[in-house]
C-alpha positions in Angstrom: -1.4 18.2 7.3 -3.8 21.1 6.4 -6.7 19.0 7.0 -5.3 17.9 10.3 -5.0 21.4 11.8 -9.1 22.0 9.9 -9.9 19.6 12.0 -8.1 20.5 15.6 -9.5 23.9 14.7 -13.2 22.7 14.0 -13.1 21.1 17.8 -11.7 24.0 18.9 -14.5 26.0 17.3 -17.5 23.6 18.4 -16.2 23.2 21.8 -16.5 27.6 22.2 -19.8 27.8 20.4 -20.9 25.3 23.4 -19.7 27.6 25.5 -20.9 30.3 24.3 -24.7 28.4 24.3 -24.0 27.1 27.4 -23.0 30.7 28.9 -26.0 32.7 27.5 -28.3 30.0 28.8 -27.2 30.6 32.3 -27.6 34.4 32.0 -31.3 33.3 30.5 -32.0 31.4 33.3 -30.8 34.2 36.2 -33.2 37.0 34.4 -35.7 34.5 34.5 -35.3 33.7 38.3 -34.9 37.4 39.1 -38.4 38.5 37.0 -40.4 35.5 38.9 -38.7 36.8 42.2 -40.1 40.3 41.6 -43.5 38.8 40.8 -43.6 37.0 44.0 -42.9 40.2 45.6 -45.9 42.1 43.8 -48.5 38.9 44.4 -47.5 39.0 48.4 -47.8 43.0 48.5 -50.7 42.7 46.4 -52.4 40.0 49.0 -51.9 41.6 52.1 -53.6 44.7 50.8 -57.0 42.7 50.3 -56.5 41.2 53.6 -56.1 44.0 55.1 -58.9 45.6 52.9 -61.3 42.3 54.0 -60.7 43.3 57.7 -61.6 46.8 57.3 -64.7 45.6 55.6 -65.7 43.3 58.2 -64.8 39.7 56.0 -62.7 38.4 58.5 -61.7 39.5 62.3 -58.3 39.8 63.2 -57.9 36.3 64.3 -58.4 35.4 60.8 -56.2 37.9 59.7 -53.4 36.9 61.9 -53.9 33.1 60.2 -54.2 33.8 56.6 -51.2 36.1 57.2 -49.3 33.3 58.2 -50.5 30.8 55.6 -49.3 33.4 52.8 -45.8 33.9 54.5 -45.1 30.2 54.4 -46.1 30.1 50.5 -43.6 32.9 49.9 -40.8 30.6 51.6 -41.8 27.5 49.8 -41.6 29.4 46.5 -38.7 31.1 47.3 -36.8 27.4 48.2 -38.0 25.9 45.0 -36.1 28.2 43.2 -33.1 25.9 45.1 -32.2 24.3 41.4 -29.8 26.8 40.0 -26.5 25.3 42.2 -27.3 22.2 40.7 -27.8 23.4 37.1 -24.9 25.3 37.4 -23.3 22.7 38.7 -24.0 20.4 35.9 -22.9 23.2 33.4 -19.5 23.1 34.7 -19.4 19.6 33.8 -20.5 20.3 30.5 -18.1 23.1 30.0 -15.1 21.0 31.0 -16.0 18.1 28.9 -16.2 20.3 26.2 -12.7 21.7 26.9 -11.3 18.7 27.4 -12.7 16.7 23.9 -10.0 18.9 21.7 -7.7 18.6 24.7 -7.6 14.8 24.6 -7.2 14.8 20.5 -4.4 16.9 20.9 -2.8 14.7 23.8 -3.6 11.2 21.7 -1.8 13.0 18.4 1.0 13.3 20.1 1.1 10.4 21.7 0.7 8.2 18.7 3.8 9.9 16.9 1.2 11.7 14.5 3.3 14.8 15.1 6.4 12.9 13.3 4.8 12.8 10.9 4.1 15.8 10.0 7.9 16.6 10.4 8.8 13.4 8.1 6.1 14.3 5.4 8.4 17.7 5.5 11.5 15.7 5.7 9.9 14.1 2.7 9.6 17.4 0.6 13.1 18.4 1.3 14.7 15.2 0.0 12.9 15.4 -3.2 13.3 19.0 -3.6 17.0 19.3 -2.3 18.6 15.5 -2.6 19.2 13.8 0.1 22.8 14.0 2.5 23.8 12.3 5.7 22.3 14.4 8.0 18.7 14.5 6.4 18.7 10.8 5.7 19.7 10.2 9.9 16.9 12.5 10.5 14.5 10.6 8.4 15.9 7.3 10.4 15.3 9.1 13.7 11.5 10.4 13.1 10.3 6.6 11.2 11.7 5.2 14.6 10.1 7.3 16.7 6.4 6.7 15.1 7.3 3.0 15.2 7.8 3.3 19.5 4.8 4.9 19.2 3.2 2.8 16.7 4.7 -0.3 16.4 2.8 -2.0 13.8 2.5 0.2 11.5 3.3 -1.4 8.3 3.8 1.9 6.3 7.1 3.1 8.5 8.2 -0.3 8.3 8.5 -0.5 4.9 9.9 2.9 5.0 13.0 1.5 6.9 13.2 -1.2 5.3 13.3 0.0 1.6 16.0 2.9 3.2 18.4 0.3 4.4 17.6 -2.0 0.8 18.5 1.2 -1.2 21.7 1.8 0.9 22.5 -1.8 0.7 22.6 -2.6 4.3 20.3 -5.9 4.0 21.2 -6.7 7.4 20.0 -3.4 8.5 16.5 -4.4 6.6 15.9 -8.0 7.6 14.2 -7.4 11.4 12.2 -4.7 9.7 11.2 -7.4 6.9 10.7 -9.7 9.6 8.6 -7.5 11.8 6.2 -7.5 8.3 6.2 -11.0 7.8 4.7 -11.3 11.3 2.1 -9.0 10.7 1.3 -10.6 6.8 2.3 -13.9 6.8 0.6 -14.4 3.5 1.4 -11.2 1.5 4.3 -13.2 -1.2 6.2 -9.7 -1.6 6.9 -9.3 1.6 7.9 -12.9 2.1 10.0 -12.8 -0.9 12.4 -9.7 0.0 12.7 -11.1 3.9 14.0 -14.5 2.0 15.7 -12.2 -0.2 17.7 -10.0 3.2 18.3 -13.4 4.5 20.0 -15.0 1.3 22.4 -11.8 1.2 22.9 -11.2 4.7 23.5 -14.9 5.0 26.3 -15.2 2.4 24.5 -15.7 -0.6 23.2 -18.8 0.8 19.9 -20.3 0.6 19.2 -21.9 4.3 16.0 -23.9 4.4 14.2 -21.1 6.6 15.2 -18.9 3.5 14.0 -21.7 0.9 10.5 -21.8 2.7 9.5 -18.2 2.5 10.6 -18.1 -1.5 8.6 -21.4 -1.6 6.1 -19.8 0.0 5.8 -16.8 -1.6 6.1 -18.7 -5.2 3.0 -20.7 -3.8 0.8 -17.6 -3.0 2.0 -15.8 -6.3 4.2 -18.3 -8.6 5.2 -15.3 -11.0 6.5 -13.3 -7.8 9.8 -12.2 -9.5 12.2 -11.2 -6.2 11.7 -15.2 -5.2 12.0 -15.9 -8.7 15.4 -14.3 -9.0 16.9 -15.3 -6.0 16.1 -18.9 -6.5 17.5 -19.2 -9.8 20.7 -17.8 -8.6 20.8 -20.4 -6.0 20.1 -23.1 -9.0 22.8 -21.8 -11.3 25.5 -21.6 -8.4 24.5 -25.3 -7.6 24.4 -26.5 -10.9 21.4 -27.2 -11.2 20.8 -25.2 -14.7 17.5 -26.9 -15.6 16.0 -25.0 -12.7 17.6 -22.0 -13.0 16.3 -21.6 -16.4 12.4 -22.4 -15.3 13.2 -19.5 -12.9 14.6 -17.1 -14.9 12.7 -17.5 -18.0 9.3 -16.8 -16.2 11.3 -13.7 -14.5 11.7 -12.8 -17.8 8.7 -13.0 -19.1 7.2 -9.9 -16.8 9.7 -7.3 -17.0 8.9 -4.4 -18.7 10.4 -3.7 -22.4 13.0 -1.0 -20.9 13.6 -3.1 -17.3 17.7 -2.9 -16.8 17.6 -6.4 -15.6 16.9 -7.5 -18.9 20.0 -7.7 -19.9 21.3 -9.6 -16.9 18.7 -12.1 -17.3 18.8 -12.8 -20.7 22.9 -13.6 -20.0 22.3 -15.5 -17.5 19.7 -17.8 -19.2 22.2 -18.1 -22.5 24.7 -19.1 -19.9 22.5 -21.7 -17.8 21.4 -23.1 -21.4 24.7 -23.6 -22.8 26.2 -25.3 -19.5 22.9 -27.7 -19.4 23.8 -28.0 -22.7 27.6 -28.9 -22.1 26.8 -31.2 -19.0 24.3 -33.4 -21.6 21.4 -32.4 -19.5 19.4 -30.0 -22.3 19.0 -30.5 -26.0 19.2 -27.5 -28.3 18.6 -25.5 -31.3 20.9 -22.2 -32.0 18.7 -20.3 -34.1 19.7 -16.1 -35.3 17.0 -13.7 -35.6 17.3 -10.6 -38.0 15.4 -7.9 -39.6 15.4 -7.2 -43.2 17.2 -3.3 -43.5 14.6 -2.1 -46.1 12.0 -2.1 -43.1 13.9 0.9 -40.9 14.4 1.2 -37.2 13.1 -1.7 -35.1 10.5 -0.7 -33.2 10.6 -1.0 -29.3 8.7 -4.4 -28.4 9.0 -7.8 -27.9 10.4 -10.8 -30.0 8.4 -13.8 -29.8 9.8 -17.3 -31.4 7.1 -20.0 -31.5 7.6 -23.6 -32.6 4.5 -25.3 -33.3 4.2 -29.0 -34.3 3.3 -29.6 -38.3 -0.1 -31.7 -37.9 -2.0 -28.2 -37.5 -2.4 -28.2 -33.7 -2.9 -24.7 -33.2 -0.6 -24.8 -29.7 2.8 -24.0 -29.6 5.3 -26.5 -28.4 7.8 -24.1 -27.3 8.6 -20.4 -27.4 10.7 -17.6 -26.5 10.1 -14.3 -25.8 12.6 -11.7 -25.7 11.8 -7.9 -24.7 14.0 -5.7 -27.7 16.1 -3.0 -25.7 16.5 0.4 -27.4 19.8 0.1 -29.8 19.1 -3.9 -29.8 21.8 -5.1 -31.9 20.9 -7.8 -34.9 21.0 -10.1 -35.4 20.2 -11.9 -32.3 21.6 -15.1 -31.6 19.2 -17.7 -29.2 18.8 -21.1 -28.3 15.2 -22.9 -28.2 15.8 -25.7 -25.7 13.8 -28.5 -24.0 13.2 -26.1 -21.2 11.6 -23.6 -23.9 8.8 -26.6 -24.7 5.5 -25.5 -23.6 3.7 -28.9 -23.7 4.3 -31.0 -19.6 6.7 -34.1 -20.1 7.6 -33.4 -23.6 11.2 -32.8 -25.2 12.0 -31.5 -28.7 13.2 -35.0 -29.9 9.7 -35.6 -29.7 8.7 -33.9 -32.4 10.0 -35.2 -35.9 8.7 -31.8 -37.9 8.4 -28.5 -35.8 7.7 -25.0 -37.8 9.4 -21.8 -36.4 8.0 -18.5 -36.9 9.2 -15.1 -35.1 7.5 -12.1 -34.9 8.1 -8.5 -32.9 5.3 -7.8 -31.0 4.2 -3.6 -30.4 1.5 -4.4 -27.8 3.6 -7.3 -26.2 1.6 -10.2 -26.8 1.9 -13.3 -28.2 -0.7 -13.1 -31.2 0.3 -11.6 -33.9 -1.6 -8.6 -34.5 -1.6 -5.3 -37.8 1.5 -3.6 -37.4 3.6 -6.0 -36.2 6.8 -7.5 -37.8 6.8 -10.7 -38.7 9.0 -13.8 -40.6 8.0 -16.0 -42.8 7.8 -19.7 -41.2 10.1 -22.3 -41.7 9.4 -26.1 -41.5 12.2 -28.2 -39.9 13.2 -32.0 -38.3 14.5 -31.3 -35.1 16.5 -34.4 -35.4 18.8 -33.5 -38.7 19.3 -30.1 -38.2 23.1 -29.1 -37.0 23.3 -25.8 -38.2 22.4 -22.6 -36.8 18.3 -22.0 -38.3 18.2 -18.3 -39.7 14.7 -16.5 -39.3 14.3 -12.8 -41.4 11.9 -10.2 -39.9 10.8 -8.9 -43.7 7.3 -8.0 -43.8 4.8 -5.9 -41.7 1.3 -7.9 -40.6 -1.8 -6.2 -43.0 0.5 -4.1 -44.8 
C-alpha cells in the first residue's frame, strides 16, 4: 500500500515538474520575442537615419528615398509576421500540459476501476482479523470486498481462492465448489485445484463419488499421483464400497507424506488397520500381526518415524515390503501392526511368495528409510511366512553407532 501511494505521488510529482519546465519555457520564449522586437525597432530607426543622411549627402534623390523607404517598411512587416509561431507553440503546450495532467489522472481512474482500491481495504480487513479474531460482521465484510474485486476482476485466481478456502474453513462446500470451479477453468492442469473441486463435489454431492467427480481425482492423481486431497477422498469411496484392497493403496501412500505431528495421522492409521483387517476377514489379503516395542532402558522415544522392512533372505538388498508409521508425541508401546500383501513393495508379488522373509524395524530422526547414527533400531529376525501364526515381536534395544 505504501508503495502504491509512492508511486501515485511520483506521477503526480513528474507531471508538475513538466509543468513547471513547460511554464518557464514559455516565459523564455515571450522575453525572447519581446528583445528581437525591440531590435527590429532599433535596426529600422537606425536605417532611416542613413537614408535620410544619404539624401542630405547627395547618394540618392528623393525618388530613391521614397523606394528604399518602402522596401525597408515591408521587411519590418515580414519580420514582424514571422514571429506568427507562438499561437501555435502555445497551442501545442496546452496539449502537453493536459496530457501531463491527465497520465496520473487515468492511473487513478483504472485503480479504481480494477477494484485495486478493495484491496487496500481487504489487506486492512486482513490485519484486523489477525490482530482482533474474526466475528460475523468482519468475515461478511471480507465476503463483500473479495466479491467486489472479482466483478472487477474476474479472473483473478488469488480472490478466488480466497472465497473458496473461506467457505472450506466454514464448511459450506457448496458455497466453495463454483469458486473451485471458476479455477479449474482457468488451470485445468494444476492437480490441487482439481482435487479440492472433486473434493466440494464429493461432499456437496452426498458423499458420493459421481464419474465427473472420479475424473478430476483421476486426473489430478495423473498430473501428481501422491496428491493427498484425491488420495483421501478416493480411499474413502473404496472403503465405503468395499473395495479395501484400494483403499489401502490410497491411504498408505497418504500416509506416507504427512508430516510427524499431522492430526490426520491418527485417522489414517485407523482407517488402514480397519481396511486391512476387513480385507483380511473377506479372504481378499494375507497377513502378518507383528508388535513393535522399545526396550525401557533407552528413555523417551524420540519424535520420528517407525519403519518395518521385510527383505527376502538370498541377500537382495530390496525390501519386499514395508511400513512406515510417523510416532506421535505420547505414542503409546507397544504398537500393534499388520504387514500385508498390500505392504509388498515388489509389482505382482504376495507374501506367500516368499518362503524366508527377515524383519527389521527401526525409528527414523530424519525420516528416512536408511538407517542412519542416532537412530533406534531392532535386531532382525528371520521368519517363514508360511508357518508363522503368532503375533512376531520386534524390540527397539540399541542406538545405530553407539
Amino acid at each position: 500500500m505504501i508503495s502504491l501511494y509512492l508511486g501515485i505521488a511520483s506521477l503526480f510529482l513528474l507531471a508538475g515538474i513538466l509543468v513547471l519546465l513547460s511554464l518557464r519555457s514559455r516565459q523564455t520564449s515571450q522575453t525572447d520575442q519581446q528583445l528581437h522586437r525591440s531590435a527590429q525597432r532599433d535596426f529600422y530607426r537606425q536605417r532611416q537615419r542613413e537614408l535620410a543622411a544619404d539624401l542630405a549627402s547627395g547618394l540618392i534623390d528623393s525618388g530613391q528615398l521614397a523606394e528604399l523607404e518602402r522596401e525597408l517598411d515591408r521587411q519590418l512587416v515580414a519580420e514582424s509576421t514571422s514571429g506568427g509561431y507562438a499561437p501555435v507553440q502555445r497551442s501545442r503546450r496546452g496539449y502537453i500540459l493536459a496530457v501531463l495532467v491527465l497520465i496520473p489522472a487515468t492511473a487513478l481512474i483504472i485503480y479504481d476501476r480494477l477494484g485495486y482500491r478493495q484491496d487496500i481495504a481487504l489487506q486492512q480487513l486482513q490485519a484486523e482479523i489477525v490482530s482482533e479474531g474474526a466475528d460475523d460482521l468482519r468475515w461478511e465484510r471480507y465476503q463483500e470486498l473479495v466479491d467486489a474485486i472479482l466483478a472487477r476482476r474476474p479472473d483473478s485466481a488469488e480472490h478466488l481462492m480466497m472465497m473458496a478456502s473461506l467457505f472450506r474453513q466454514q464448511g459450506d462446500f457448496a458455497g466453495a465448489l463454483p469458486y473451485y470451479q471458476r479455477l479449474a477453468a482457468l488451470y485445468p492442469e494444476d492437480p490441487n485445484v482439481l482435487a479440492q473441486l472433486g473434493q466440494a463435489r464429493y461432499l456437496v454431492g452426498g458423499r458420493k463419488v459421481d464419474g465427473e467427480t472420479r475424473s478430476l481425482l483421476d486426473r489430478a492423481l495423473a498430473i501428481n499421483p501422491m496428491q493427498g486431497t484425491a488420495l483421501g477422498v478416493l480411499g474413502i469411496d473404496a472403503f465405503a464400497s468395499g473395495r479395501y484392497l484400494d483403499a489401502l493403496s490410497h491411504w498408505q501412500k497418504l500416509l506416507t507424506q504427512l508430516p510427524p505431528d499431522s492430526s490426520e495421522i491418527d485417522l489414517i492409521s485407523g482407517g488402514i488397520a480397519e481396511a486391512k483387517r476387513l480385507a483380511e476377514e473377506a479372504g481378499n489379503l494375507q497377513s502378518l500381526e507383528l508388535s513393535v516395542s522399545v526396550a525401557s532402558e533407552l528413555g523417551v522415544v524420540p519424535q520420528g518415524i517407525l519403519f518395518v522392512v521385510a527383505k527376502s533372505s538370498d541377500g537382495n538388498p530390496m525390501p519386499v515390503a514395508a511400513l512406515r508409521v510417523p510416532l506421535l508425541t505420547g505414542q503409546q508401546w507397544p504398537i500393534s501392526l499388520q504387514l500385508t500383501d498390500a505392504d509388498v513393495i515388489r509389482q505382482g508379488m504376495s507374501l506367500e511368495d516368499f518362503s524366508e522373509l527377515v524383519l527389521s524395524a527401526h525409528i527414523s530422526l530424519a525420516g528416512t528409510a536408511i538407517r542412519r547414527d542416532g537412530d533406534w533400531v531392532a535386531k532382525p529376525v528371520k521368519i517363514e511366512p508360511a508357518k508363522l501364526s503368532d503375533p512376531l515381536s520386534l524390540l527397539i534395544a540399541e542406538v545405530q553407532g553407539s
